[in-house]
Kinemage of the C-alpha trace (Angstrom):
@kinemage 1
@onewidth
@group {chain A} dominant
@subgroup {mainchain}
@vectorlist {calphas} color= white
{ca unk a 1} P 29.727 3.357 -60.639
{ca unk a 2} L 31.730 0.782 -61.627
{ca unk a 3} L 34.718 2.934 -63.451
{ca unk a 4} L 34.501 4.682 -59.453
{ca unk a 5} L 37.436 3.274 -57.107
{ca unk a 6} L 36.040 1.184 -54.774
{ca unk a 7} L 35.614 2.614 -52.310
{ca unk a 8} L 33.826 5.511 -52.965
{ca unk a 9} L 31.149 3.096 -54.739
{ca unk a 10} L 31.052 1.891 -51.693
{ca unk a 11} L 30.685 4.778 -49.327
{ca unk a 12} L 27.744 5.677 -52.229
{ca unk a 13} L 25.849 1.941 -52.154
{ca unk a 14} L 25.916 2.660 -47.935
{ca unk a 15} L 24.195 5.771 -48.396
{ca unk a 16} L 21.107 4.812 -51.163
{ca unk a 17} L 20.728 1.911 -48.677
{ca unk a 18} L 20.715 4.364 -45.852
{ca unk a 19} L 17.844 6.526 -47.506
{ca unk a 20} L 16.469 3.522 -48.324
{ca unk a 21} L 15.721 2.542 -44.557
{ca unk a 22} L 14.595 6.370 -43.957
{ca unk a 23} L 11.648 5.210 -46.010
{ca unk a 24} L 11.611 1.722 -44.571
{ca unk a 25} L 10.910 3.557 -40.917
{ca unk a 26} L 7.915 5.054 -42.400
{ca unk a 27} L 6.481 1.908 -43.721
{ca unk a 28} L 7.427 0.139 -40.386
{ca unk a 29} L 4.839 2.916 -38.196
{ca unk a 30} L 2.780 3.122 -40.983
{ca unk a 31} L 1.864 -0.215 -42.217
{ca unk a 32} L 0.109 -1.742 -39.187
{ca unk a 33} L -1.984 1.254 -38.906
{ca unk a 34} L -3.092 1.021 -41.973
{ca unk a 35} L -1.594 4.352 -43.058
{ca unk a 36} L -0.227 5.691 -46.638
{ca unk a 37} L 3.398 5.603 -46.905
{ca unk a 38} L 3.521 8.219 -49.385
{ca unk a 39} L 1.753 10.816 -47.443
{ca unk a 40} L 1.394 12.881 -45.252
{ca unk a 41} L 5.429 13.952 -44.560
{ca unk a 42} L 6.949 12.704 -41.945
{ca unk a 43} L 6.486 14.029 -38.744
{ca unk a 44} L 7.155 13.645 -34.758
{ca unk a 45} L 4.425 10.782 -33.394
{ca unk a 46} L 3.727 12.862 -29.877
{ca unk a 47} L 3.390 16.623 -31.073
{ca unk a 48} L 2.840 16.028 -34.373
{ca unk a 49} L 6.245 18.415 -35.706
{ca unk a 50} L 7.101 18.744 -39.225
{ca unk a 51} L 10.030 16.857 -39.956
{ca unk a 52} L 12.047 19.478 -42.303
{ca unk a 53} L 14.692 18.015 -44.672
{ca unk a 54} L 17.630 18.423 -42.566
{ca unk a 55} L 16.357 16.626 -39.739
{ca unk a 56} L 15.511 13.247 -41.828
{ca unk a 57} L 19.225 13.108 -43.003
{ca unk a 58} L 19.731 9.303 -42.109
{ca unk a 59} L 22.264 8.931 -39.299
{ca unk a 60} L 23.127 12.320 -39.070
{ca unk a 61} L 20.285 13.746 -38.123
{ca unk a 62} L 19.693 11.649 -35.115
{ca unk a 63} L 23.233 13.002 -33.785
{ca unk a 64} L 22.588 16.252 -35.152
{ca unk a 65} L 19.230 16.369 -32.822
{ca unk a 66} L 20.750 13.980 -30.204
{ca unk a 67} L 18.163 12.019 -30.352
{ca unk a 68} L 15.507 14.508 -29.414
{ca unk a 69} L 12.360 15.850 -31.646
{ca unk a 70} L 12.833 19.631 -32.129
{ca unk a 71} L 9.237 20.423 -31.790
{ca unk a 72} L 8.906 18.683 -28.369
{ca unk a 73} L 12.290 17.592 -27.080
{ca unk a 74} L 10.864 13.841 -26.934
{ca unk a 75} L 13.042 11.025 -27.195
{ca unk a 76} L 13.597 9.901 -30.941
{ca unk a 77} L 13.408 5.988 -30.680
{ca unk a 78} L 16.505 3.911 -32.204
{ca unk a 79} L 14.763 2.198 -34.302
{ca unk a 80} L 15.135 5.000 -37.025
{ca unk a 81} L 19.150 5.142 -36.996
{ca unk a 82} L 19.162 1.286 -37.084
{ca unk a 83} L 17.011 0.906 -39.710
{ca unk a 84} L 18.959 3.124 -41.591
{ca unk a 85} L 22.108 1.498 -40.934
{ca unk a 86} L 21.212 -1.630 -41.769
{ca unk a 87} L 19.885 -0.715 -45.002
{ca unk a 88} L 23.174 0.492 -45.633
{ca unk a 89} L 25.123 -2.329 -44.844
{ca unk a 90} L 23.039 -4.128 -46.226
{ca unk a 91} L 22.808 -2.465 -49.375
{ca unk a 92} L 26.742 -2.502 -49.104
{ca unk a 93} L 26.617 -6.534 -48.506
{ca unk a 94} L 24.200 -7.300 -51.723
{ca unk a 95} L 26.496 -4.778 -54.086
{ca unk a 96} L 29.789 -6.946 -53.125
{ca unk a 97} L 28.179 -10.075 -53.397
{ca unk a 98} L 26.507 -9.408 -56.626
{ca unk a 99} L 27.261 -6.142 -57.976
{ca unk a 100} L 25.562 -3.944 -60.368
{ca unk a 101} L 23.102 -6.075 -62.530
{ca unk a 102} L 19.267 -7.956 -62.262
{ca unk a 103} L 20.882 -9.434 -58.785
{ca unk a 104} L 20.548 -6.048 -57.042
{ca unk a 105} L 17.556 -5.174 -58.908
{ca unk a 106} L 15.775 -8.705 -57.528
{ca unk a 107} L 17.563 -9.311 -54.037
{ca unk a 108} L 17.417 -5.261 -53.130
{ca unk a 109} L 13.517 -5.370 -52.785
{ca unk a 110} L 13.589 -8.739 -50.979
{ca unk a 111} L 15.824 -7.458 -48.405
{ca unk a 112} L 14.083 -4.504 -48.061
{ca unk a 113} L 10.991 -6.228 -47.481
{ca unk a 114} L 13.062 -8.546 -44.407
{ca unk a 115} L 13.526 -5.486 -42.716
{ca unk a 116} L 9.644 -3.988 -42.653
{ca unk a 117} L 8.833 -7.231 -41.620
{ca unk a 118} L 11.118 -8.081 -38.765
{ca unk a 119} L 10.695 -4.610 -37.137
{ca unk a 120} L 7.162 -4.610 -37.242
{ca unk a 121} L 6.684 -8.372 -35.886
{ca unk a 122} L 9.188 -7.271 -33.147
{ca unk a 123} L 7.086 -4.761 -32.279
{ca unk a 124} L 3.360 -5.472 -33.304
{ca unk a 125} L 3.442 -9.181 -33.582
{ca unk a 126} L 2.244 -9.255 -36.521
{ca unk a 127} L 3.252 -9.812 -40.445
{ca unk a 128} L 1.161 -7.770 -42.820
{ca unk a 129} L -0.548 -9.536 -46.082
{ca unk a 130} L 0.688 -6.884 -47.981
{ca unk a 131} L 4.331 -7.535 -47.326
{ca unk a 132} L 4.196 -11.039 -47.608
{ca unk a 133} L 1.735 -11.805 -50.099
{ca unk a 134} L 2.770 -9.102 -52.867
{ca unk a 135} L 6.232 -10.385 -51.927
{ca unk a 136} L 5.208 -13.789 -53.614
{ca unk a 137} L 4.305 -12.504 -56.523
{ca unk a 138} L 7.399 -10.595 -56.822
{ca unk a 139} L 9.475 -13.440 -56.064
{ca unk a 140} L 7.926 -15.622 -58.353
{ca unk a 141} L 8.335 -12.996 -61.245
{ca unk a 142} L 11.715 -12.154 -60.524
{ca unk a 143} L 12.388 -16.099 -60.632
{ca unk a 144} L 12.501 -15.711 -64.184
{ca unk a 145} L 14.781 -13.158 -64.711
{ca unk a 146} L 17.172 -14.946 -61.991
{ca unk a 147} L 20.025 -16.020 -63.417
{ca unk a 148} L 20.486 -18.310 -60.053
{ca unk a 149} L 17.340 -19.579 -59.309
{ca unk a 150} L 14.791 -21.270 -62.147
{ca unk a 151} L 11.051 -20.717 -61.636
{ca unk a 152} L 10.163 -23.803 -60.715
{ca unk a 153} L 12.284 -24.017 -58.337
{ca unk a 154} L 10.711 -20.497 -57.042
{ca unk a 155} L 7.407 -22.061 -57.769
{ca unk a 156} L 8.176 -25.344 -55.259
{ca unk a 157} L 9.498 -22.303 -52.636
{ca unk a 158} L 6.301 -21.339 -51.998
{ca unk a 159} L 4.456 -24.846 -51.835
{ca unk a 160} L 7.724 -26.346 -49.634
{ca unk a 161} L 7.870 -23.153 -47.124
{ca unk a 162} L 4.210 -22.375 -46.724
{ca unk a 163} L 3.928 -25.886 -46.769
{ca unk a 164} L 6.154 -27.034 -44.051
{ca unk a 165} L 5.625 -24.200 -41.599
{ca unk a 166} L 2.060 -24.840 -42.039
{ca unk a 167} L 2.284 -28.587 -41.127
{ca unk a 168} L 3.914 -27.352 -38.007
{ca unk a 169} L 1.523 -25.478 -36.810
{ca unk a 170} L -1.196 -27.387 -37.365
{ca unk a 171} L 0.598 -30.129 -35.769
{ca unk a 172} L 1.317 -27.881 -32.826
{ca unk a 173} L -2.715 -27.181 -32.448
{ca unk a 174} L -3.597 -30.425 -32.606
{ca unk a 175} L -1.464 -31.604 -30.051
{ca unk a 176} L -1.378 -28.572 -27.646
{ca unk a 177} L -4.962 -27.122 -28.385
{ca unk a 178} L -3.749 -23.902 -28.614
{ca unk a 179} L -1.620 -21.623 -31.620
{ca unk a 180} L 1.990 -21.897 -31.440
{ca unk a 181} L 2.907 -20.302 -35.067
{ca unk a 182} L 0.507 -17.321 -36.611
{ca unk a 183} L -0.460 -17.126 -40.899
{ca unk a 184} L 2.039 -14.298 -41.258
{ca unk a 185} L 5.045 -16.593 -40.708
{ca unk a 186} L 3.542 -19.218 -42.867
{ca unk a 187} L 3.730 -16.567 -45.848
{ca unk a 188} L 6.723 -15.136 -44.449
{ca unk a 189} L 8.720 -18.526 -45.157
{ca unk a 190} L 6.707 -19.154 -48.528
{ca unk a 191} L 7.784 -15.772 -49.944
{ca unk a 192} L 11.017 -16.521 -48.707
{ca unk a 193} L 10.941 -19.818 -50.618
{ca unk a 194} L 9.831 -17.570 -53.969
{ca unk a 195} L 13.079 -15.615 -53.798
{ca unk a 196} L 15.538 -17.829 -52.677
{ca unk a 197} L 13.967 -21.420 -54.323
{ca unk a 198} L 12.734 -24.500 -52.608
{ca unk a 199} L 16.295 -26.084 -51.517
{ca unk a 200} L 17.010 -22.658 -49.066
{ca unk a 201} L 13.793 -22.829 -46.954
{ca unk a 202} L 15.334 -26.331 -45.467
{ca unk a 203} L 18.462 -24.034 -44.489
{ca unk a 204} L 16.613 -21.145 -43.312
{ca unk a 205} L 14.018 -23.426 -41.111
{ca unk a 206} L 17.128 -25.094 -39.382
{ca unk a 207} L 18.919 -21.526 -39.177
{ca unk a 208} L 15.940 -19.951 -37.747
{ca unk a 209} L 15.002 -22.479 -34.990
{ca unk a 210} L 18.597 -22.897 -33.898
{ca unk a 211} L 18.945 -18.737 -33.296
{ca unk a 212} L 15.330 -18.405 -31.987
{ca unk a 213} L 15.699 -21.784 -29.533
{ca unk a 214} L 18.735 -20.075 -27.932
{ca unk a 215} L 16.965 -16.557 -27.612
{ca unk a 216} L 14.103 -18.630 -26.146
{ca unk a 217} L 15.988 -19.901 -23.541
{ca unk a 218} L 18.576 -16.676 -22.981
{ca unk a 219} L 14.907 -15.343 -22.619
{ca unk a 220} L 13.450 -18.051 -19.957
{ca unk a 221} L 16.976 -17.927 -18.016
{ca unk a 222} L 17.322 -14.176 -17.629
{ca unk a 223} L 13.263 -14.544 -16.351
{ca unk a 224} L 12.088 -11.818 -19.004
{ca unk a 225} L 9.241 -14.085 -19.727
{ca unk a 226} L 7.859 -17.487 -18.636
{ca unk a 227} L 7.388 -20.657 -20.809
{ca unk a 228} L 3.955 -19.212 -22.890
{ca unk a 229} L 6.120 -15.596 -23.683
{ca unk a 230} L 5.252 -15.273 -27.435
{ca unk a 231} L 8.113 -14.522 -29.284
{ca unk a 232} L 8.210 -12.729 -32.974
{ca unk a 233} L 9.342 -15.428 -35.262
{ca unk a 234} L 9.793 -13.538 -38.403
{ca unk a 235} L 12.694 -11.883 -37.362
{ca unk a 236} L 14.602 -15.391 -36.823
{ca unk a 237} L 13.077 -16.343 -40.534
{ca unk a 238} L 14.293 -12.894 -42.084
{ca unk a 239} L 17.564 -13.014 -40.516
{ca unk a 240} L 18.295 -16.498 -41.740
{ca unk a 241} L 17.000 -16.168 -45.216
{ca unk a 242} L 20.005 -13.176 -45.084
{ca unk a 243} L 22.112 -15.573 -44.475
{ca unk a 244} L 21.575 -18.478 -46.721
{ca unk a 245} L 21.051 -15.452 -49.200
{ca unk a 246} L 24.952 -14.314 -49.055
{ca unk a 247} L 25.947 -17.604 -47.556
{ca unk a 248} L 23.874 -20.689 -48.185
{ca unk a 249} L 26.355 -22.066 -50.659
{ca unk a 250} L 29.515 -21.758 -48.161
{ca unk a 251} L 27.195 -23.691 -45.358
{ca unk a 252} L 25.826 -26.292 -47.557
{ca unk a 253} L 29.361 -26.919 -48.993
{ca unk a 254} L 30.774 -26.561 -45.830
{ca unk a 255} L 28.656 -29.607 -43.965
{ca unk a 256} L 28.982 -31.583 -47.153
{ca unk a 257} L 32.454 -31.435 -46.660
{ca unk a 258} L 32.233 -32.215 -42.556
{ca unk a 259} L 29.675 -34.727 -43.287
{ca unk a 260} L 32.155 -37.008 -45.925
{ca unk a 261} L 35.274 -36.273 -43.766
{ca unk a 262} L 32.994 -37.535 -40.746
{ca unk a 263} L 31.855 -40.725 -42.703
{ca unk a 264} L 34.974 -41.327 -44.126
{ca unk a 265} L 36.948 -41.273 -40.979
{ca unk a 266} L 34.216 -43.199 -39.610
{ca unk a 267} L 34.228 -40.629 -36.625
């Protein structure tokens, strides 16, 4: 692919990471019930219709079907066309960052994983072990093949983000009496921490509470909830490890930068 113009390597990366997220939508319905991934074949959730292959064509088929199971005529949720397209541009985002190499190979997975994760803590509330915890492992491993990230700095990841979200919530239970942060997040940010090394989780925390503090309140003021509302935090912690993943190096420079000018200036 790289002798390809490119573009066209481009329009190609889009669509793996588009068939990509078709999978990822099974794993998201599938995982919290405890289901195999692999099989049965996909088919509607309400009447139980075969998907054949032309309607699991990601993107297309959803306009193709308008959005509508053929067996049924129920509505086909947007989760599935979303999924898909962010796997693309995602997959599109990780190929120009990195290109073809061990990169991809490492960061493609991790990504991957992001995605499972924040749809099904969006929906379920919940962060499955086997997301999280193989996705240590895997981070660790991949640490040292990593040409940006040594394994003991992948090692410390895991202690510092488990670590820290950890003393948080126990913190938050000891003073309130009550859970303010579940296990799942805890692993969440320490496999986080594997991938991206111990000096990103400080990035990602502060990333994660700014976004999730204003959808908080955006929440509160629009009265969709009241001041006890649980809200999914994993999707603020995948989000922001996205970020520091493509641009943790331009932020971190960046507030250096701000934070000399600042104390040089003495403003």
């Amino acid at each position: 692919m790289t002798d390809m113009p490119q573009y066209l390597a481009g329009i190609l990366v889009f669509i793996a990471g588009a068939c990509v997220g078709s999978f990822l939508n099974v794993c998201i319905c599938r995982l919290p019930e405890g289901q195999s991934v692999v099989s049965p074949g996909s088919a509607c959730p309400r009447c139980g219709h075969r998907i054949s292959w032309w309607e699991n064509i990601p993107l297309l088929s959803y306009l193709i079907l308008r959005a509508k199971c053929r067996g049924c005529g129920g509505r086909i949720s947007m989760q599935y066309p979303l999924v898909e397209a962010l796997g693309g541009i995602l997959a599109l985002v990780l190929w120009n960052r990195f290109g073809p190499g061990i990169e991809l190979a490492i960061y493609a997975p991790f990504l991957a994983s992001l995605i499972v994760i924040s749809f099904i803590d969006l929906k379920h509330q919940i962060i499955p072990d086997v997301l999280s915890l193989s996705g240590i492992i895997l981070g660790l491993f991949c640490s040292f093949f990593n040409p940006h990230l040594e394994w003991y700095d992948s090692f410390l990841g895991v202690i510092v983000g488990g670590g820290i979200l950890y003393a948080i919530a126990a913190g938050y239970l000891l003073i309130a009496r009550k859970e303010g942060m579940g296990g799942g997040d805890i692993k969440l940010l320490a496999m986080i921490g594997a991938y991206l090394g111990w000096q990103a989780v400080f990035l990602v925390i502060f990333l994660s509470a700014v976004v999730g503090s204003a959808v908080g309140i955006a929440i509160l003021a629009l009265r969709k909830g009241h001041r006890d509302s649980a809200i999914p935090y994993g999707p603020f912690l995948s989000g922001a490890a996205v970020i520091t993943l493509f641009y943790g190096h331009e932020i971190m420079g960046w507030y250096a930068n701000f934070l000399t000018q600042t104390i040089y200036t003495g403003g």
